[in-house]
Backbone as ProteinMPNN parsed JSONL, in Angstrom:
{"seq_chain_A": "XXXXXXXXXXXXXXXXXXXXXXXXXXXXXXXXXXXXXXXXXXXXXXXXXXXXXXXXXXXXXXXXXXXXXXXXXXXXXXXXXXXXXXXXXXXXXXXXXXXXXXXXXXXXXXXXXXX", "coords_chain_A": {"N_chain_A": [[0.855, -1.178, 0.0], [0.927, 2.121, -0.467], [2.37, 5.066, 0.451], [0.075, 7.707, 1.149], [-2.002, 5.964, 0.543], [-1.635, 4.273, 2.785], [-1.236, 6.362, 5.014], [-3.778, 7.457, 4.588], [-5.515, 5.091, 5.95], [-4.695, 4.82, 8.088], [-5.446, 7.037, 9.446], [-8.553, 6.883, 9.055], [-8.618, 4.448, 10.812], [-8.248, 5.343, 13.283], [-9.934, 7.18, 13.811], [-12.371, 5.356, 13.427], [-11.718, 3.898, 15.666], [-12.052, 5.342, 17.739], [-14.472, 6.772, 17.514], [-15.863, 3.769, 18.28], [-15.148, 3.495, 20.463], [-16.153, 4.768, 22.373], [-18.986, 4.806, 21.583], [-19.577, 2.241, 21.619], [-19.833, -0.354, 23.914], [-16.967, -1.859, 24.061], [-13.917, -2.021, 24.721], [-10.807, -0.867, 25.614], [-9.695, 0.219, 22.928], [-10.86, -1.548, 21.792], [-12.784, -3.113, 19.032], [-15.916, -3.385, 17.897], [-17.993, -5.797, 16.72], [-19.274, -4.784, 14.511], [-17.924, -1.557, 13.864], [-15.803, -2.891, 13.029], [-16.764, -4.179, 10.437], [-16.689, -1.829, 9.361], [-14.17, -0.614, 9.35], [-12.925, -3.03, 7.952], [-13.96, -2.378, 5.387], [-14.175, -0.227, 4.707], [-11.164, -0.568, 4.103], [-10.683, -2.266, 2.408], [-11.696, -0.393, 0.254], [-10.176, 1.792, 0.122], [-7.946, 0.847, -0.356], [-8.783, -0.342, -2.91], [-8.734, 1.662, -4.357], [-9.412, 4.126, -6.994], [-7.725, 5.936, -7.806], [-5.711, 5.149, -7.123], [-1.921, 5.412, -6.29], [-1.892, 8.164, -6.198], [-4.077, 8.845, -4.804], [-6.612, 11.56, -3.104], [-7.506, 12.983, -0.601], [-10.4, 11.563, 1.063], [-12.385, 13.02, 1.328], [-12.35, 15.075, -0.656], [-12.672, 13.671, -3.259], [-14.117, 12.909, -6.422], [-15.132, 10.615, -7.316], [-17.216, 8.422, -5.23], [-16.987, 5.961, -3.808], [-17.86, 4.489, -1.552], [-20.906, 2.054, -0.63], [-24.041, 3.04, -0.476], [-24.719, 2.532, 2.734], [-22.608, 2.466, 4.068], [-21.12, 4.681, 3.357], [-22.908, 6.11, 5.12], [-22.613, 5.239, 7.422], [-19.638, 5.688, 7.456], [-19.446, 8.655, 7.825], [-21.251, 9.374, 9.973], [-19.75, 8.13, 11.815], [-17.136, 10.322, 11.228], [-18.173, 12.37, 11.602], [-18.92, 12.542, 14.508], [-15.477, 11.55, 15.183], [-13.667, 13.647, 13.81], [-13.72, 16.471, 15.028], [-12.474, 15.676, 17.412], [-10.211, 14.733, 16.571], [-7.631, 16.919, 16.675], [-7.221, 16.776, 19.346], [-6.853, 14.12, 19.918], [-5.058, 13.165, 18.176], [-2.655, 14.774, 16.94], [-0.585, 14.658, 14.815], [-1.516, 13.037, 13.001], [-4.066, 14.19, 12.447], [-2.506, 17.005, 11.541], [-1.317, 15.938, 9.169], [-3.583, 15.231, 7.439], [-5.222, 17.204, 6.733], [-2.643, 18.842, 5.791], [-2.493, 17.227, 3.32], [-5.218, 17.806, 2.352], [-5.234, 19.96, 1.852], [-3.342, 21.132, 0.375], [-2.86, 18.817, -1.573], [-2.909, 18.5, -4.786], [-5.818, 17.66, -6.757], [-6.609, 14.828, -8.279], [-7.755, 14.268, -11.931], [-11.034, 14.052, -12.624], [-12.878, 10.817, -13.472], [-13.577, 9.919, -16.545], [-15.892, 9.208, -18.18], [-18.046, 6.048, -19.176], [-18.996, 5.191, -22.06], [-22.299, 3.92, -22.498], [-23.719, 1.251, -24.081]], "CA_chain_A": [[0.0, 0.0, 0.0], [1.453, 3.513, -0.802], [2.046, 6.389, 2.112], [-1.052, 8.891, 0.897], [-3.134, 5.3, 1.209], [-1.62, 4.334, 4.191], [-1.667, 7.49, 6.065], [-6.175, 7.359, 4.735], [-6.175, 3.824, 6.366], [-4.355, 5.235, 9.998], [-6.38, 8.177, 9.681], [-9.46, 5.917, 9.421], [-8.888, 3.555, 11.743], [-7.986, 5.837, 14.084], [-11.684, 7.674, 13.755], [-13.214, 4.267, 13.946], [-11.779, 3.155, 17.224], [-12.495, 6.467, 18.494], [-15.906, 6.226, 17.728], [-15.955, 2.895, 19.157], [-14.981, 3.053, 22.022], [-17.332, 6.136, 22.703], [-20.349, 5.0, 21.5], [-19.763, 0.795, 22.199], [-18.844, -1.185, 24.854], [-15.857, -2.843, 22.685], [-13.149, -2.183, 25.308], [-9.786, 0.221, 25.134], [-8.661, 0.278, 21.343], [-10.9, -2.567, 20.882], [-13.673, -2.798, 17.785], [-17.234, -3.955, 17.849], [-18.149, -6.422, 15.438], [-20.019, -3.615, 13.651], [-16.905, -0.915, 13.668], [-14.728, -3.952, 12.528], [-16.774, -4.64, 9.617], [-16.946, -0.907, 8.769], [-12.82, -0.648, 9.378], [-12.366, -3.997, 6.945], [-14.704, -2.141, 4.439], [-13.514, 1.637, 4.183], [-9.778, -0.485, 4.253], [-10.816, -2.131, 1.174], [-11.957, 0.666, -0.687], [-8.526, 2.757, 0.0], [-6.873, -0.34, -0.904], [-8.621, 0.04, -4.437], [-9.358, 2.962, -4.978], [-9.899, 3.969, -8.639], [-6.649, 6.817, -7.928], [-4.176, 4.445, -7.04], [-0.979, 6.266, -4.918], [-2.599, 9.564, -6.594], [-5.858, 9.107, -3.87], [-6.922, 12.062, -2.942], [-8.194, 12.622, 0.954], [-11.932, 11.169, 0.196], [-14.099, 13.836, 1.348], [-12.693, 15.528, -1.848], [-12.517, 12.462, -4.22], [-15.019, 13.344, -7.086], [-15.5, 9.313, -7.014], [-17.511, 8.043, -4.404], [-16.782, 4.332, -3.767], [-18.768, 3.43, -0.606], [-22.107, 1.869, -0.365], [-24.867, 4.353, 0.49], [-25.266, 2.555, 3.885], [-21.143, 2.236, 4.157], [-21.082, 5.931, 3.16], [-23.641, 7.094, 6.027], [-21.883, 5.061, 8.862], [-18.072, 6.563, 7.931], [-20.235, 10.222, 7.548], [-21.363, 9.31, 11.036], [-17.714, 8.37, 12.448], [-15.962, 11.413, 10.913], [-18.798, 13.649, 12.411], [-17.846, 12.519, 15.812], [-14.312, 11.792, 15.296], [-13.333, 14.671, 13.41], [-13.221, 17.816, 15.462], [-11.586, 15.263, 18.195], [-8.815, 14.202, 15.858], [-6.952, 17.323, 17.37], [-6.337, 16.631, 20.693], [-6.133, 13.043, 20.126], [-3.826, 12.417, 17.358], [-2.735, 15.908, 16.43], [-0.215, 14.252, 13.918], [-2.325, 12.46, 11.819], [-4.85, 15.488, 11.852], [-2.317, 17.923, 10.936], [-0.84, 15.515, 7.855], [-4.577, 15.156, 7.164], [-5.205, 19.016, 7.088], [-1.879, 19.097, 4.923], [-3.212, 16.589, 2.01], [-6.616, 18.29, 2.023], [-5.532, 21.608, 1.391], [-2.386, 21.558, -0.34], [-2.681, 17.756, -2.403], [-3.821, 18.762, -6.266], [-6.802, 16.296, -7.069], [-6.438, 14.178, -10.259], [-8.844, 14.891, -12.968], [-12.311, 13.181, -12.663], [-12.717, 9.821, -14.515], [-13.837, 9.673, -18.036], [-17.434, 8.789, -18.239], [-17.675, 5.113, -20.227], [-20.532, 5.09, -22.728], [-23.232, 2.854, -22.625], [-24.589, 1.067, -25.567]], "C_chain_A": [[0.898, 1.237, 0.0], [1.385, 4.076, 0.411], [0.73, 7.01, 1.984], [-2.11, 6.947, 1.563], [-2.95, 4.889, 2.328], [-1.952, 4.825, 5.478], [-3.607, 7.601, 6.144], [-6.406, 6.36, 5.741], [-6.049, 4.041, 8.02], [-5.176, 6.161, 10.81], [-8.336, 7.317, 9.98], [-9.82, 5.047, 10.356], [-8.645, 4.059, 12.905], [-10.016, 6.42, 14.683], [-12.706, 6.827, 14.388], [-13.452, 3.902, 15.229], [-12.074, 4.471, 18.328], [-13.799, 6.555, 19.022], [-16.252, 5.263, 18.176], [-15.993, 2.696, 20.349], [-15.859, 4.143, 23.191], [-18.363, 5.83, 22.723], [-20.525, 3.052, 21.648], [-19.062, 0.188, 23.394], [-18.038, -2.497, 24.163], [-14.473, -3.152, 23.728], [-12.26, -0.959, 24.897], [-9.301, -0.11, 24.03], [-8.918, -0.713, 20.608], [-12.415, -1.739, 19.607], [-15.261, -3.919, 18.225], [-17.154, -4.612, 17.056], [-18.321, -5.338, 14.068], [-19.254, -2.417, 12.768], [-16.139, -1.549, 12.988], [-15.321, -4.048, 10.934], [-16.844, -2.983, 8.809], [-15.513, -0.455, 8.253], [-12.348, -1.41, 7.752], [-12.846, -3.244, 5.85], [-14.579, -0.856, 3.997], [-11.738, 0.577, 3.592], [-9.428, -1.31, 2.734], [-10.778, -1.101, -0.046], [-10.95, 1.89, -0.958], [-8.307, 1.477, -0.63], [-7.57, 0.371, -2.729], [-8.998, 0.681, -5.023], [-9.037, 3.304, -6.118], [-8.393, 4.63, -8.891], [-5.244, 6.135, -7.589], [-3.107, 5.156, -5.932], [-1.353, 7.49, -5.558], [-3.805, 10.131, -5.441], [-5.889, 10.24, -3.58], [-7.864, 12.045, -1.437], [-9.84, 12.215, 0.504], [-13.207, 12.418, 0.198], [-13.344, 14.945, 0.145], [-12.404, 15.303, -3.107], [-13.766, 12.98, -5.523], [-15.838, 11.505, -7.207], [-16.301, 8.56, -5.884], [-18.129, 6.892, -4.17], [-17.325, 3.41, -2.923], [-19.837, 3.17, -0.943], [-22.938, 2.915, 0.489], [-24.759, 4.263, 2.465], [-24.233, 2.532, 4.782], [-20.955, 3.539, 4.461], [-21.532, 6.798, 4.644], [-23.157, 6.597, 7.158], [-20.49, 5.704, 8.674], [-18.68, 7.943, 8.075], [-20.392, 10.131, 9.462], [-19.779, 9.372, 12.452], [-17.072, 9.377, 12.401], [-16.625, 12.025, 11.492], [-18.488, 13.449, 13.947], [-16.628, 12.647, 15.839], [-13.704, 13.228, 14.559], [-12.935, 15.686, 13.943], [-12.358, 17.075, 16.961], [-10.542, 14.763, 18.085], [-7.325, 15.163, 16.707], [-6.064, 17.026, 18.528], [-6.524, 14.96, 20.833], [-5.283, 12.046, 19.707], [-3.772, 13.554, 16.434], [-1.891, 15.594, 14.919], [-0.813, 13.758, 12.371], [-3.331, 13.396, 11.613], [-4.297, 16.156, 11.088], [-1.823, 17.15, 9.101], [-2.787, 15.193, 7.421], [-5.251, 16.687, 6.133], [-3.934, 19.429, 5.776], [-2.195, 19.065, 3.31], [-4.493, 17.152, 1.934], [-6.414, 19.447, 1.492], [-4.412, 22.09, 0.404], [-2.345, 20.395, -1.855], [-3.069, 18.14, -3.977], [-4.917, 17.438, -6.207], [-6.629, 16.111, -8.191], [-7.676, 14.297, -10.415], [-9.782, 13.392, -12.494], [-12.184, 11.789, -13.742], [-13.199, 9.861, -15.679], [-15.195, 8.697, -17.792], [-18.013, 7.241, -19.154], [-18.91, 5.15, -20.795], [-21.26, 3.816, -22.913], [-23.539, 2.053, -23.367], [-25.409, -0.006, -25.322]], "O_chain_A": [[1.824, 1.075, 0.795], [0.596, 3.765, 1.303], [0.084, 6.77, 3.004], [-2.677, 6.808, 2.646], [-3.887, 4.985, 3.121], [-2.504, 4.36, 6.476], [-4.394, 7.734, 7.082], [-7.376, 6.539, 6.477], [-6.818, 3.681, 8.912], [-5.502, 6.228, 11.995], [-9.016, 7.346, 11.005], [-10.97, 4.823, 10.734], [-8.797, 3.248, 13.819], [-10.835, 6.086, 15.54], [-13.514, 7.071, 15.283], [-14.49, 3.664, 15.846], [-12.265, 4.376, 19.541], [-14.247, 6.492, 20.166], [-17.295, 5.499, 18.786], [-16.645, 1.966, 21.095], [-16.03, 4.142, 24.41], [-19.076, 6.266, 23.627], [-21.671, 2.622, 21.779], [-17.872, 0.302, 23.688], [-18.39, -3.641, 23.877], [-13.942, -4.261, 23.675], [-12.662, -0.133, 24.078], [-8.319, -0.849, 24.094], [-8.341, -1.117, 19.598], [-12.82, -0.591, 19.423], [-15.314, -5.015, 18.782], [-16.221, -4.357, 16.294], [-17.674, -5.214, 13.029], [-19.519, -2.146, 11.596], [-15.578, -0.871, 12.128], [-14.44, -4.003, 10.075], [-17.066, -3.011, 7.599], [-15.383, -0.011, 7.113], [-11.775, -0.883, 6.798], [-12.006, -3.371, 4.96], [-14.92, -0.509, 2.867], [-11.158, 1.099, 2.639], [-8.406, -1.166, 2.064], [-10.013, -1.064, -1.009], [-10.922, 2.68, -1.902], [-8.77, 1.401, -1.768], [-7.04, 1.208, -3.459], [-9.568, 0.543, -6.105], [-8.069, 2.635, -6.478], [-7.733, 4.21, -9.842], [-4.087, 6.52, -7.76], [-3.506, 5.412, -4.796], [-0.506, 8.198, -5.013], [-4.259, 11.259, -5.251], [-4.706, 10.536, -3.746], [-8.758, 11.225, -1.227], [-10.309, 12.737, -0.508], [-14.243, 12.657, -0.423], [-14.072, 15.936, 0.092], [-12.028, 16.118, -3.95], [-14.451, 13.804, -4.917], [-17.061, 11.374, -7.162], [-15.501, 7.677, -5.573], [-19.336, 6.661, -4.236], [-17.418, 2.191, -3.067], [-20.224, 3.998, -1.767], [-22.717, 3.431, 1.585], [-24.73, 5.192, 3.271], [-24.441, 2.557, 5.995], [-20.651, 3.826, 5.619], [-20.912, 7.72, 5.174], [-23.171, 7.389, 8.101], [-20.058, 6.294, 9.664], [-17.904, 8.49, 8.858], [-19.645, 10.82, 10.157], [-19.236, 10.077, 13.303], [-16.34, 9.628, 13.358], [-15.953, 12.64, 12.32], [-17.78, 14.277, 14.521], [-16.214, 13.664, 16.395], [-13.121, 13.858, 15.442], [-11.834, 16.1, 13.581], [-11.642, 17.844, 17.602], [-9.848, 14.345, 19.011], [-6.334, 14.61, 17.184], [-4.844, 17.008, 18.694], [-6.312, 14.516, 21.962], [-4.877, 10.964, 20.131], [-4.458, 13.611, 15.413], [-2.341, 16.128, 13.905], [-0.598, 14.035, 11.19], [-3.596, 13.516, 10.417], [-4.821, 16.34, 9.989], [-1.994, 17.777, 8.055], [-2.555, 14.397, 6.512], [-5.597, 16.787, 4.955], [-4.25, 20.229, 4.895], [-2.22, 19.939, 2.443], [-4.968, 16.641, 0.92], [-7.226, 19.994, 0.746], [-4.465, 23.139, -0.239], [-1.964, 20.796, -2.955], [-4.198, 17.652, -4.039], [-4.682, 16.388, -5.609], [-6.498, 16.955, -9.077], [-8.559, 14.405, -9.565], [-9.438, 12.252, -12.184], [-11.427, 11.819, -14.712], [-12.443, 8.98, -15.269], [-15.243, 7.596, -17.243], [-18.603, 7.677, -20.142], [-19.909, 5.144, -20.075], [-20.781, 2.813, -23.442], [-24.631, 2.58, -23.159], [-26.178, -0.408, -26.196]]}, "name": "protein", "num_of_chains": 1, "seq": "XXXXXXXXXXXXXXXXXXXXXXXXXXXXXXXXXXXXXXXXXXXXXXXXXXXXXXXXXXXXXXXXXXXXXXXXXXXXXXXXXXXXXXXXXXXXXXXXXXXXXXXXXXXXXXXXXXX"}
């Protein structure tokens, strides 16, 4: 796996167990079944993501690769974890914060025609 996807997957799983351990009784740093299958399933979708080591942080991917119902539980996670990324893994926020605002985004995909 590449650094840019790496760093999405630390950044992710970081969020997850955050939210986990907040809103389940999972244990310290552990995962719910539920979190676990949401973890394996965002860790896929970095893995193959359409951009390759190009990815782009996702919330400004023009691609959007989760399942609606995939989609609305990480939406849920980042809205909790998010503004607590700061003070609890200022590192991975600020390289977060870096790639969001400085990364160029590769061009949108090419539309394939139907017939």
């Amino acid at each position: 796996m590449a650094f840019s996807r790496k760093l999405e997957m630390q950044t992710v799983q970081k969020m997850i167990t955050m939210y986990c351990n907040h809103m389940h009784v999972a244990g310290k740093d552990q995962l719910c079944p539920e979190c676990r299958e949401l973890l394996d399933y965002a860790g896929q979708r970095i893995d193959r993501c359409f951009y390759g080591d190009d990815k782009p942080v996702c919330s400004k991917c023009t691609v959007h690769c989760f399942k609606p119902e995939m989609r609305e539980r990480i939406k849920t996670v980042m809205q909790y974890s998010g503004p607590r990324m700061m003070v609890n893994s200022p590192i991975l926020s600020l390289r977060y914060m870096y790639r969001k605002a400085f990364k160029s985004n590769p061009p949108a995909p090419a539309k394939k025609n139907k017939k």
